[in-house]
C-alpha positions in Angstrom: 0.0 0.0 0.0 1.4 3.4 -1.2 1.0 5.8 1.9 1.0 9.2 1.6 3.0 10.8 4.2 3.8 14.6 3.9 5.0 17.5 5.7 4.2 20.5 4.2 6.5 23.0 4.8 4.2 25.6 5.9 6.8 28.0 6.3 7.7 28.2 2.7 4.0 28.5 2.2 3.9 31.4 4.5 7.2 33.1 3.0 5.6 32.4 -0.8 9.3 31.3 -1.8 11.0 33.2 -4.1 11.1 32.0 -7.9 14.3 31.1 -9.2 15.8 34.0 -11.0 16.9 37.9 -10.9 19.4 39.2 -8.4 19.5 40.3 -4.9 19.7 43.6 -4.2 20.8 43.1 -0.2 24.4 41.8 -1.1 27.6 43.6 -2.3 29.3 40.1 -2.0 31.0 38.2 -5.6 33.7 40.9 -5.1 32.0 43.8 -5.9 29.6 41.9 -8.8 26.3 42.1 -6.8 26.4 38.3 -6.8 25.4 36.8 -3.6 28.7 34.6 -2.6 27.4 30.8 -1.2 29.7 27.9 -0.5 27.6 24.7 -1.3 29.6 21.5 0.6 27.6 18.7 -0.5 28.5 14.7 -1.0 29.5 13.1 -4.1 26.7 12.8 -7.1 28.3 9.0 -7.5 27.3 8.4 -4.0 24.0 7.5 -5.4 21.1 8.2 -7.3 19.3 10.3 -4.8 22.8 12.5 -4.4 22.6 12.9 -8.1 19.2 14.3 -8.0 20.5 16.5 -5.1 23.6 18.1 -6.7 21.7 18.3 -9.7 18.5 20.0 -7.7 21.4 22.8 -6.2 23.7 23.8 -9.6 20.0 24.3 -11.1 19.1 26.8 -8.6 22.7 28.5 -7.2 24.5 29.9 -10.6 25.4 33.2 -11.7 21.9 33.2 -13.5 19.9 33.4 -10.4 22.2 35.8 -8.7 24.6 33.7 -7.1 28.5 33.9 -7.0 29.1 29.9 -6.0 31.9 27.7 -4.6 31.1 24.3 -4.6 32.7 21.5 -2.7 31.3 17.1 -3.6 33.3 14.9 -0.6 32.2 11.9 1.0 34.5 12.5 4.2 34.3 14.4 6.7 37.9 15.7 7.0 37.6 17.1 3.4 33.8 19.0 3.9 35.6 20.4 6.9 38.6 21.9 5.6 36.2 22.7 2.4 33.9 24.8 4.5 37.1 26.6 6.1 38.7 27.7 2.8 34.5 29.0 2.2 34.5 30.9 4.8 38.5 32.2 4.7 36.8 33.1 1.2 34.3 35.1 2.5 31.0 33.7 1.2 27.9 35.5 2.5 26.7 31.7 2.9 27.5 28.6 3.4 24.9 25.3 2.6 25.8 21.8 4.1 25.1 18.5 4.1 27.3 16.6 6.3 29.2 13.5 5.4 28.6 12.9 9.8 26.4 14.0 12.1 29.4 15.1 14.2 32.7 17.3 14.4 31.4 20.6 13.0 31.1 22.7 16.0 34.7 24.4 15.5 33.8 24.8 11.6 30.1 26.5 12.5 31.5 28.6 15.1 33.9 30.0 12.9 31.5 30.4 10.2 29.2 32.6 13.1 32.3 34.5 14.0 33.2 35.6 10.3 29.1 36.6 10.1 28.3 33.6 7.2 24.8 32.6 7.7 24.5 28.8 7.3 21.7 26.6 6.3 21.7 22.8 6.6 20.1 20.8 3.8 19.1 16.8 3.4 21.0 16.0 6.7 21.3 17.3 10.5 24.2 18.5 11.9 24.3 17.4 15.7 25.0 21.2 17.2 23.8 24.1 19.0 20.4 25.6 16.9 22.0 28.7 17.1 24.9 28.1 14.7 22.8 27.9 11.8 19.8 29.9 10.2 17.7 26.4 9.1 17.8 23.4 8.2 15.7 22.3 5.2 15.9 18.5 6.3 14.6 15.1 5.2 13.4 13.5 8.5 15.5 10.6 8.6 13.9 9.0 11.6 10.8 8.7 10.7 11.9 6.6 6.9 12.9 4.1 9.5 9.7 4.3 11.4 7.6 3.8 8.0 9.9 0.9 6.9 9.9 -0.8 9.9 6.2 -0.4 10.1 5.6 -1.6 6.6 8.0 -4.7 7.6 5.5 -5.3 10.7 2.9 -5.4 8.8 4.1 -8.4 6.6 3.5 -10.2 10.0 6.3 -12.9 9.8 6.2 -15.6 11.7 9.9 -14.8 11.9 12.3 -11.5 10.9 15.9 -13.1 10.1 17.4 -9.8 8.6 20.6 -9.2 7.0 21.1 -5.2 7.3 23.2 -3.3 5.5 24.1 0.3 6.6 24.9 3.2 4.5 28.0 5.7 5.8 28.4 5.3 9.4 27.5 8.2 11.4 25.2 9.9 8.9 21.6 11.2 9.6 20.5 8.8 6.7 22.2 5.6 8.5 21.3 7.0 11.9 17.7 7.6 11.1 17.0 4.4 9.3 18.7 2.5 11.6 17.6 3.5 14.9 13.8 2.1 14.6 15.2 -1.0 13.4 17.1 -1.6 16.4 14.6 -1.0 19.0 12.1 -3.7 16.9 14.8 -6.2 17.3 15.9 -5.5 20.8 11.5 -5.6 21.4 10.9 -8.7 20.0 11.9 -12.1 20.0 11.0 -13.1 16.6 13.1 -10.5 15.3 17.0 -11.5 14.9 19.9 -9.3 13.5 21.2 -12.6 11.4 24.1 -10.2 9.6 25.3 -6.3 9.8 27.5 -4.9 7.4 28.4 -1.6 5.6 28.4 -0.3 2.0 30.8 2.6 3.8 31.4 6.0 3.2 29.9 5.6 -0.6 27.5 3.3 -0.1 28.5 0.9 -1.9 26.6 -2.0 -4.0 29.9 -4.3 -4.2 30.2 -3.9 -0.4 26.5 -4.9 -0.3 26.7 -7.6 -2.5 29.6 -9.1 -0.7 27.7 -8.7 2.6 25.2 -10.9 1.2 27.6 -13.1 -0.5 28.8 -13.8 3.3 25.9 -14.6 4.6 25.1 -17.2 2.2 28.3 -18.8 2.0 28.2 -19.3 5.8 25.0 -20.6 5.7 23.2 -18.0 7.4 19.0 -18.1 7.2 17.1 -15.0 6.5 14.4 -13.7 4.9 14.5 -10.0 5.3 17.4 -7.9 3.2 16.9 -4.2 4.8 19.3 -1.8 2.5 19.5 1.7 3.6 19.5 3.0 -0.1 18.4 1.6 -3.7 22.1 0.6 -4.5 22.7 -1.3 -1.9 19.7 -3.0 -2.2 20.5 -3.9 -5.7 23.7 -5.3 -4.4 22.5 -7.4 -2.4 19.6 -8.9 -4.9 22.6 -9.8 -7.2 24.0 -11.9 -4.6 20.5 -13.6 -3.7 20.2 -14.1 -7.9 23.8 -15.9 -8.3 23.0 -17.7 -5.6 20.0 -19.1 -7.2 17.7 -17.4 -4.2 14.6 -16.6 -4.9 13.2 -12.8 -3.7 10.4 -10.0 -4.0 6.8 -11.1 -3.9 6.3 -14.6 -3.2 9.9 -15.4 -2.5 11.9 -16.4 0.1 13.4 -12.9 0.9 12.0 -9.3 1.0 13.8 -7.0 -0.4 14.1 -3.3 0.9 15.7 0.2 -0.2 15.5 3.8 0.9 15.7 7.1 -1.3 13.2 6.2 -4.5 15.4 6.0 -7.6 13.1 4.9 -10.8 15.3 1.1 -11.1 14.2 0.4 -7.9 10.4 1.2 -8.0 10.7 -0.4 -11.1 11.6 -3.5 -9.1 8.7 -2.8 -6.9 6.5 -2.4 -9.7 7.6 -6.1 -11.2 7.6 -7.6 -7.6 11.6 -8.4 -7.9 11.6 -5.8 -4.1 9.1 -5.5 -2.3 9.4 -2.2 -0.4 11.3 1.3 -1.4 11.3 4.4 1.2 11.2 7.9 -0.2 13.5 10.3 0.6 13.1 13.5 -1.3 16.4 15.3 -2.9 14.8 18.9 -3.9 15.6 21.6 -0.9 17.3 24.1 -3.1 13.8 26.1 -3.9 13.5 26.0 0.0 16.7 27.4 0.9 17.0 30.1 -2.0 13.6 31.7 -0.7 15.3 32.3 2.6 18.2 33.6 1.4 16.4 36.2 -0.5 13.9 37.0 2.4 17.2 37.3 4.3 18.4 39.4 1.5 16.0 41.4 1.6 16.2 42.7 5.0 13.5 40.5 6.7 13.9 37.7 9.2 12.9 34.2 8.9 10.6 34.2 11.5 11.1 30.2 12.0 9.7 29.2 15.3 11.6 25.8 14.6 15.0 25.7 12.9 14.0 22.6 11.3 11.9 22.7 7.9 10.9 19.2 7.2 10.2 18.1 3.2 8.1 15.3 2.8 6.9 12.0 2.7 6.3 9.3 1.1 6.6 5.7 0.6 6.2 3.1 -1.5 6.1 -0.7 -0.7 4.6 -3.8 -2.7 3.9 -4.2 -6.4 -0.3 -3.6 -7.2 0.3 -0.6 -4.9 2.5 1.1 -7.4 2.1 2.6 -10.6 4.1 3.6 -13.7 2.6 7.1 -12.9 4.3 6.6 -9.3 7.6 6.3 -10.9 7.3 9.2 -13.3 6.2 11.3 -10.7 8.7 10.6 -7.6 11.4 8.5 -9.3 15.0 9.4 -8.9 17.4 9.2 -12.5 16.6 7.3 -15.2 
């Protein structure tokens, strides 16, 4: 059953966000050009499909054409983003946009950023910090994937949950979300068993996955459940089950389950090769561009929560999804 899951953000509603183009008049940054300066450190578009969609969702929006004098900075690491966002800010951008490769280790970088007066806006993931060392946070609410996955997954009421789970890049608000509700099911109930736990590491990796699986079957581990926290992961991992000779999706013997909505993998949903995929929306540049130009404008945000929430929704079993469903939230090609 496709649920429908989505929080509006109201406060871009309220703001009536800002089309995309035409320049600010509030900024003498871009060296004297009347471009507003913004550092973008974002994750590598080979990450995945969804980080694709993301980079691709920010060049479309920051670029000279809309009024914006941009330094941009694609790492999977931490250490790099961090000594990115310091050369931004050594720089002199009027802002700086991040998503973090972790949660953690950006106090020294923000506080420098608020010391230098750059305004900072978080985007896709959440930055474990004081709410004061950033304007907003146009977020993805990572937690609550897990929750609807985990519910879908209880739903299937299985006798017994042997999982194999693969998580994404340790530390990030993507693997800490979606793994967190998983946990506390397992540690709740005893049907529910953590057969195998394994990594696709920092770039989430389908090899990794597939070798995870690989493992599993070679030591003759049972399960039924493959819980991938993104699409290529999840495709990983079904290679393995299909050299293996193991059957998977609807009416085999394991479920297959991705995160982040790519149009492969709700294609797999739609045949009944997977049997549930999580969305997790990539587009926050709109968001963060009307802020920047109310805040350009002289006005104030107004937020009475930091955190702007985009979405949801969720897709899981084939019958339940539609070729319309793909060409309307897919991710790619």
């Amino acid at each position: 059953m496709k649920k429908l899951l989505i929080c509006l953000v109201a406060v871009a509603l309220v703001f009536g966000l800002v089309a995309c183009g035409g320049k600010s008049g509030g900024s003498s940054g871009g060296g004297g050009s009347g471009l507003i300066k913004v550092g973008i450190v974002n994750l590598h578009p080979s990450e995945s499909g969804y980080r694709e969609a993301n980079v691709k969702d920010m060049d479309r929006v920051f670029n000279a054409a809309n009024g914006y004098d941009v330094k941009k900075a694609n790492d999977n690491t931490l250490d790099a983003q961090l000594n990115a966002a310091r050369q931004f800010i050594t720089e002199g951008v009027d802002y700086l946009l991040i998503s973090a490769a972790d949660a953690n280790g950006w106090d020294s970088v923000l506080n420098a950023a608020k010391d230098a007066g750059v305004k900072v806006f978080l985007f896709d993931r959440m930055i474990n910090c004081d709410t004061g060392l950033f304007e907003a946070a146009v977020i993805s609410d990572m937690v609550n994937q897990g929750k609807n996955a985990v519910a879908w997954l209880k739903s299937e009421n299985l006798p017994v949950y042997n999982i194999i789970h693969i998580q994404g890049q340790i530390g990030s608000a993507a693997q800490i979300g979606r793994t967190e509700p998983l946990d506390q099911e397992i540690s709740a109930n005893d049907n529910w068993n953590l057969v195998r736990r394994g990594t696709g590491g920092d770039s989430w990796s389908p090899d990794e996955a597939k070798k995870i699986v690989e493992a599993a079957i070679a030591a003759g581990e049972r399960f039924n459940i493959i819980y991938a926290e993104n699409d290529g992961m999840a495709e990983g991992a079904m290679q393995a089950l299909q050299a293996a000779g193991i059957t998977h999706g609807i009416n085999g013997d394991v479920r297959i389950m991705g995160f982040d909505c790519n149009k492969f993998a709700l294609r797999y949903v739609l045949d009944g090769q997977w049997n549930f995929d999580g969305q997790c929306s990539p587009f926050q540049a709109d968001v963060i561009h009307g802020f920047i130009q109310k805040l350009e404008a002289g006005g104030s945000l107004g937020l009475s929560n930091k955190i702007v929430i985009n979405e949801e929704t969720y897709f899981a079993n084939p019958g339940k999804i539609s070729q319309a469903d793909i060409d309307s939230y897919g991710l790619g090609d």
